[in-house]
FIPAKE-900992 format. One record per residue: x, y negated, z of N, C-alpha, C, O in turn. Coordinates in steps of 0.2 Angstrom, whole numbers, plus 5000, padded with zeros to 4 digits. Layout:
! residues N
XYZXYZXYZXYZ/...
! end
This chain:
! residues 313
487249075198487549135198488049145193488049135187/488549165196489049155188489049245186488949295190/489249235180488949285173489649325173490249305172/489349385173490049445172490349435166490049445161/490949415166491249395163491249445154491449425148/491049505156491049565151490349555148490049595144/490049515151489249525149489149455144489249405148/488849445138488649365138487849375138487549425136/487649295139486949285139486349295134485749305136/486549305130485849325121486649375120487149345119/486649425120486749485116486449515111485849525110/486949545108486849545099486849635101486349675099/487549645105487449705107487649745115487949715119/487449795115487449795124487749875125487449925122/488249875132488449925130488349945138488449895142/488149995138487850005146488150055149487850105147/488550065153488850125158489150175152489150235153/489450145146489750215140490250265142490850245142/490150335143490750345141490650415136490150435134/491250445133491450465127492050515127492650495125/491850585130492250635129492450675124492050695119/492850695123493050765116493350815121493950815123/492850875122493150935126493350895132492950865135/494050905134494250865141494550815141494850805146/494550775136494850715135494450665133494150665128/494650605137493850565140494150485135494550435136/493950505130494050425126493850355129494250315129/493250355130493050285134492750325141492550385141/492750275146492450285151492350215156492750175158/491650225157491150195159491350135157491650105161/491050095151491150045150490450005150490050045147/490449955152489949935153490149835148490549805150/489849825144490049745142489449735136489049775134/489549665133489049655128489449595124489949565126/489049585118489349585114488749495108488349515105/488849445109488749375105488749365099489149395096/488549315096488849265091489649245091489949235096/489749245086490649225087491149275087490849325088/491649275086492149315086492249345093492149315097/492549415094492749445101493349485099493249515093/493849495101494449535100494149585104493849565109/494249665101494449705103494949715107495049665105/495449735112496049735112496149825115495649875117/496849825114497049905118497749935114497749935108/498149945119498449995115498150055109497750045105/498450095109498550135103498250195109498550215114/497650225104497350295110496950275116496850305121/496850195114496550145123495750175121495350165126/495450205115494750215114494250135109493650125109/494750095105494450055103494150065096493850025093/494250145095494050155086493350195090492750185089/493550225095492750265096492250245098491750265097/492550175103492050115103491750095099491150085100/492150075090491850045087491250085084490750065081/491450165084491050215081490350225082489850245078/490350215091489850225095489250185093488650195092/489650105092489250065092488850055085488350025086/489150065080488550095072488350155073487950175068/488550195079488150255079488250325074487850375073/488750305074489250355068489350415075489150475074/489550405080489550455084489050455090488550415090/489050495097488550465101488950475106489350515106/488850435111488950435117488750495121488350545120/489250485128489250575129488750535137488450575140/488750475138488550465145488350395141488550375135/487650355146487650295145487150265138486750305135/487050215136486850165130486950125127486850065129/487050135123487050085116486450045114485850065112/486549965114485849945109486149895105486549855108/486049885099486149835092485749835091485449875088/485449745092484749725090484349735095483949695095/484449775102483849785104483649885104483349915108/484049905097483949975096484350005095484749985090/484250075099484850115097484950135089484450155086/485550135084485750115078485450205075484950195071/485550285078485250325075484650345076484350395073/484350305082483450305081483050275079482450285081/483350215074483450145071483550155067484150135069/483650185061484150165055483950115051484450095048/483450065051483450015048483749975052483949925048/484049965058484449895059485149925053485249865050/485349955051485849985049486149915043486749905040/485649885042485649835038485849755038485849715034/485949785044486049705049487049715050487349665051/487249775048487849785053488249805046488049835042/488849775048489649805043489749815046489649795052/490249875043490949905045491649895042491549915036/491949885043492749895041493049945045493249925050/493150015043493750065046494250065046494550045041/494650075050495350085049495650115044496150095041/495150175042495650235038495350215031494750195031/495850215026495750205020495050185016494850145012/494750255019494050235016493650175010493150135011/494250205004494050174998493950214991494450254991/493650234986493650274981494350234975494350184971/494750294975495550274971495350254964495650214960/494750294961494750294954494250244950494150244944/493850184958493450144956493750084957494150074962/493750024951493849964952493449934957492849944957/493949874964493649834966492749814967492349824972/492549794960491849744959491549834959490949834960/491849884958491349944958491149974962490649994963/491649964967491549974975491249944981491249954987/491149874977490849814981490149844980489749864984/489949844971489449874969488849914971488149914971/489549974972489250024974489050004984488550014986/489349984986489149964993488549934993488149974996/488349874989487649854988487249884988486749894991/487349934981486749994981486750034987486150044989/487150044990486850104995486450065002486050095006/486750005001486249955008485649935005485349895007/485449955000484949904998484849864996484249844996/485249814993485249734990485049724985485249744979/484549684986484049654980484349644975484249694970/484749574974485149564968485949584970486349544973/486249654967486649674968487049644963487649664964/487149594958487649554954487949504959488449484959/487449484962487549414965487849434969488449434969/487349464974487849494983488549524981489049504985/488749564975489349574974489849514973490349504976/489749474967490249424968490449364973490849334973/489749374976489849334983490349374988490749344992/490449414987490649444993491549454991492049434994/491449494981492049464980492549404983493049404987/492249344979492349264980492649244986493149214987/492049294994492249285001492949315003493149305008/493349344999493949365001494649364997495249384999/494449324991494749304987495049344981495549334978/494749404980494749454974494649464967494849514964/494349394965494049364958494549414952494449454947/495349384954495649384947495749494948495749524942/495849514952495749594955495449624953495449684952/495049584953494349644956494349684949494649734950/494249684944494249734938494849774940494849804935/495249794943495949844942495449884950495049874955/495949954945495750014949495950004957496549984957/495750024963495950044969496450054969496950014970/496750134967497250144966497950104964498450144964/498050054963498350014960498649954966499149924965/498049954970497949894978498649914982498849974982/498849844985499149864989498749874997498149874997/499249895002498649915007498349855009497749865010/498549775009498149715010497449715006496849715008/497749715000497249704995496749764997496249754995/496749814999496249864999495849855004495249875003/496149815010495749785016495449735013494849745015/495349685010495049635008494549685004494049695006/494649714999493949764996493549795001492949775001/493749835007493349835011493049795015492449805016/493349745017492949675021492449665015491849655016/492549665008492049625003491649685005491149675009/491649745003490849795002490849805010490649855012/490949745015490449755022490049715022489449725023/490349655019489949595017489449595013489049545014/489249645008488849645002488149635006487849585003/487949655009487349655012487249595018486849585022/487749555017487549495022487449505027486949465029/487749565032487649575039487549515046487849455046/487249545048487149495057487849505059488249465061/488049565059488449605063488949615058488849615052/489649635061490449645058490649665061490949625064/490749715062491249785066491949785063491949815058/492549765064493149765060493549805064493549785070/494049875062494549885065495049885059495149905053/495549855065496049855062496149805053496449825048/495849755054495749745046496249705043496349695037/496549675050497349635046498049685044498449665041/498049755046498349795044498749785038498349775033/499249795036499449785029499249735026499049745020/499249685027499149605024499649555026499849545032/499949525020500349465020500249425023499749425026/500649375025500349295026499849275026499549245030/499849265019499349225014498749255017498249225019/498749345016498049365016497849375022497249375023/498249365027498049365033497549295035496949295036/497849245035497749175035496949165032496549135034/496949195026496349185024495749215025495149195026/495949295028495549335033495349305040494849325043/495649285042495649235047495249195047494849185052/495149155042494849085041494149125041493649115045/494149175037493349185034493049215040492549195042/493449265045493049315052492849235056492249225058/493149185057493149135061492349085058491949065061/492349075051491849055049491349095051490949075056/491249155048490749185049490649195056490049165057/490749205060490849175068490449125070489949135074/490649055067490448975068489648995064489148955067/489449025060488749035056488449075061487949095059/488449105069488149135071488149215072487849245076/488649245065488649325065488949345073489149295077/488949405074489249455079489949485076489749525072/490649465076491249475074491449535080491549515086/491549575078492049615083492549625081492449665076/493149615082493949635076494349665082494649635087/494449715081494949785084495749775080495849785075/496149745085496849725082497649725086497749725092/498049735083498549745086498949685087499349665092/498749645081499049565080498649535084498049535083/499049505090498949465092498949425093498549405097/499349375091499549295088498749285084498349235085/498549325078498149315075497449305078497049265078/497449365081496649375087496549305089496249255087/497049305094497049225099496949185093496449145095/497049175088496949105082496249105080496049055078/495749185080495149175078494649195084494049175084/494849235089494249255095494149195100494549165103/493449195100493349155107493249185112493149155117/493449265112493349305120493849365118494049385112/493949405123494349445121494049505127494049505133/493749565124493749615127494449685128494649715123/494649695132495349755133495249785136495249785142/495149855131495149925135495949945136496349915132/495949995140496750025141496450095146496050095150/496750145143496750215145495650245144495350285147/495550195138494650195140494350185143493750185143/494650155148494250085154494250005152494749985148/493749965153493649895154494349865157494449865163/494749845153495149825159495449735160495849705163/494849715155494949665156494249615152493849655149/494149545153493349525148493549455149493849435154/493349405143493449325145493749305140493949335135/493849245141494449195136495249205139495349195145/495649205133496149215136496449185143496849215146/496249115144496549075147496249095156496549085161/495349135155495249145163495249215165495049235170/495649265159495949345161496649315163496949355167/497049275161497649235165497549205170498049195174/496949195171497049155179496849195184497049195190/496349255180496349305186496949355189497049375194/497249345184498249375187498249375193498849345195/497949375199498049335202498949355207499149315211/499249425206499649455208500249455205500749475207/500249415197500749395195500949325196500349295197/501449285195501649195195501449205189501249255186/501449135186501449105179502249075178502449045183/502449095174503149075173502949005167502448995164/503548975168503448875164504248875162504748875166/504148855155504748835152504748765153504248725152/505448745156505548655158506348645155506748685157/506348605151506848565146506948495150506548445152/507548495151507548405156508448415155508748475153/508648345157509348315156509748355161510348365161/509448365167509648355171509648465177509548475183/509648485172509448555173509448595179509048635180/510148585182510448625187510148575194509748605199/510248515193509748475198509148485200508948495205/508748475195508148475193507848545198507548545203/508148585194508048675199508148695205507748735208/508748665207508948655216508348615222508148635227/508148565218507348525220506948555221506548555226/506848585215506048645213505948685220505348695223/506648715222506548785225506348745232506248775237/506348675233506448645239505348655239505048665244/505148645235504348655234503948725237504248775236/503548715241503048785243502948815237503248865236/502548775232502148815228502548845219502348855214/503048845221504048845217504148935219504548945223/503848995216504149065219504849075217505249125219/505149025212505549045209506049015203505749005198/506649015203506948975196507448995194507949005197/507348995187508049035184508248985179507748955176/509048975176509148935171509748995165510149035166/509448985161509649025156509749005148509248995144/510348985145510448935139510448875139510548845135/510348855147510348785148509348745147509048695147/509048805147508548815152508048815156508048865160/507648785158507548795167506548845166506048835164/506948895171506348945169505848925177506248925181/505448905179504948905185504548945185504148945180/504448995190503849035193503349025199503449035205/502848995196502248975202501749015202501749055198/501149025207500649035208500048985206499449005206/500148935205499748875204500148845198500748825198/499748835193500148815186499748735187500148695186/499248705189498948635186499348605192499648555191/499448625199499748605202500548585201500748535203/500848625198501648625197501648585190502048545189/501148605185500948535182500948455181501048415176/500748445188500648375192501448355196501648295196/501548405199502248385206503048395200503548365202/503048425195503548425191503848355190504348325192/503348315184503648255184503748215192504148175192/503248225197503448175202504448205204504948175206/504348235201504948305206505848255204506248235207/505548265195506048225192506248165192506848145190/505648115194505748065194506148045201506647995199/506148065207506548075213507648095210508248075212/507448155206508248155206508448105198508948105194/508148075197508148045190508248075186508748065182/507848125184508048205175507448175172506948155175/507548185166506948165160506848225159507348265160/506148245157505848305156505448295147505048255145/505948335144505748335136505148385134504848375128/505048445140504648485137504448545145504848555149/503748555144503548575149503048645146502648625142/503048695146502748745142502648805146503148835148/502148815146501848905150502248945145502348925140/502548995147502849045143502249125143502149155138/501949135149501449185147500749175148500349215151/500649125145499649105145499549125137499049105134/499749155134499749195129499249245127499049245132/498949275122498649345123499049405124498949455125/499749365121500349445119500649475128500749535130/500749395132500949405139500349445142500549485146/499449425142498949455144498849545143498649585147/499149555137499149625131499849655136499749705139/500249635137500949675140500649685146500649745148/500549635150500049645158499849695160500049725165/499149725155498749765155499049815155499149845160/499349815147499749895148500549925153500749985153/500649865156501049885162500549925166500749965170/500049915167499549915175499450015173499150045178/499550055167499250095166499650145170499450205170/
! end
């Protein structure tokens, strides 16, 4: 029996028929998906319902329809799972007049951690804040203030990592290292959820991607089989060869060919079938005699998957 794509097998967390009104404006509706070890992108435009998802699921807010369980239990008739799970919010949600290591600190104390010197500079250490961490908040830039939040989620050594939006305001450098760390943490078994708008960087750290749009499910899987489900758009293929105007004249002579455009000297193809057009390219060339220098999907992307979706709305 194959497995609903939005569901996986040992969940961490489970989200059962949710949905989530304010007044007459329906945030999430009817989502049903669950949630593993490993990293999972968030996705959605902006207002798709990805903050109040994440809210729902620490139980910061409640669902208006449906059930939440982490761990097994609902988080506010559970408050000890509370201890299992970070957060990182979008909104600022830092104290301006506390240094760094004060605020990592202070996070430890409020979950409880045994040895709060240690848990703190681990978690500094995990994000890269060593030489920082003594200078006031106030002073961060907004990268820097995300890496202090990622460390006081971390203080408590959670199962669970709820991230919105955490690459926000981060350089290169910090993103890359954020990156590495959500991706390790993943590989150890935790439950990563990262809510993002970057998606070059998702696709580089998630193994699955959940996309809401308009508060509906509207998509579940790895990038590559929410592309193959398209099944009503082509896959468009960048083809580079010597022989470009020829090469494409042939193409169109193909069934499974919807289409070809040359553009800068170019050759753009539009198929239904990418492993097959794959396969019959090079035979294709070898017939008019063109060397094929480069053969490349142009929208097997998450960014092409992300425009899809939000056309459909």
């Amino acid at each position: 029996m194959t497995l609903n794509p939005a569901l996986v097998e040992s969940p961490t967390i489970e989200v059962d028929d949710v949905s989530k009104w304010f007044g007459q404006k329906v945030a999430v509706s009817n989502v049903t998906c669950s949630f593993g070890p490993g990293v999972t992108g968030l996705l959605g435009p902006n207002g798709a319902g990805k903050t109040t998802m994440l809210r729902m699921l620490t139980g910061l807010i409640r669902p208006s329809q449906g059930a939440i369980r982490v761990l097994g239990v609902w988080p506010r008739t559970s408050p000890s799972v509370y201890s299992s799970i970070g957060l990182v919010p979008e909104e600022a949600a830092v104290y301006p007049s506390m240094t760094a290591r004060e605020y990592v600190r202070y996070a430890a104390t409020l979950s409880g951690v045994t040895d709060i010197h240690a848990a703190t500079e681990r978690a500094i250490d995990a994000v890269a804040l060593d030489d920082a961490a003594d200078r006031k908040l106030a002073g961060y830039s907004k990268g820097m203030r995300q890496r202090a939040k990622v460390a006081a989620s971390l203080v408590s050594d959670p199962q669970i990592l709820l991230l919105d939006e955490p690459l926000n305001g981060t350089d290169p450098v910090q993103r890359l290292h954020l990156i590495s760390l959500f991706r390790r943490l993943g590989d150890e078994g935790r439950t990563i959820i990262v809510s993002s708008h970057i998606l070059e960087e998702v696709e580089r750290m998630s193994d699955r991607v959940i996309a809401v749009v308009d508060g509906r499910l509207a998509a579940a899987g790895d990038v590559a089989a929410i592309r193959s489900a398209m099944s009503d758009i082509p896959y468009r293929v960048r083809v580079e060869t010597d022989r470009t105007r020829v090469l494409a004249a042939r193409l169109l002579e193909e069934s499974l060919v919807h289409g070809v455009s040359v553009e800068d000297g170019v050759l753009h193809v539009e198929t239904g079938d990418l492993t097959a057009l794959g396969k019959r390219v090079p035979a294709v060339a070898r017939e008019v005699d063109a060397r094929i220098t480069s053969f490349r999907p142009e929208d097997a992307s998450l960014e092409s998957v992300f425009r899809y979706l939000v056309r459909k709305r």
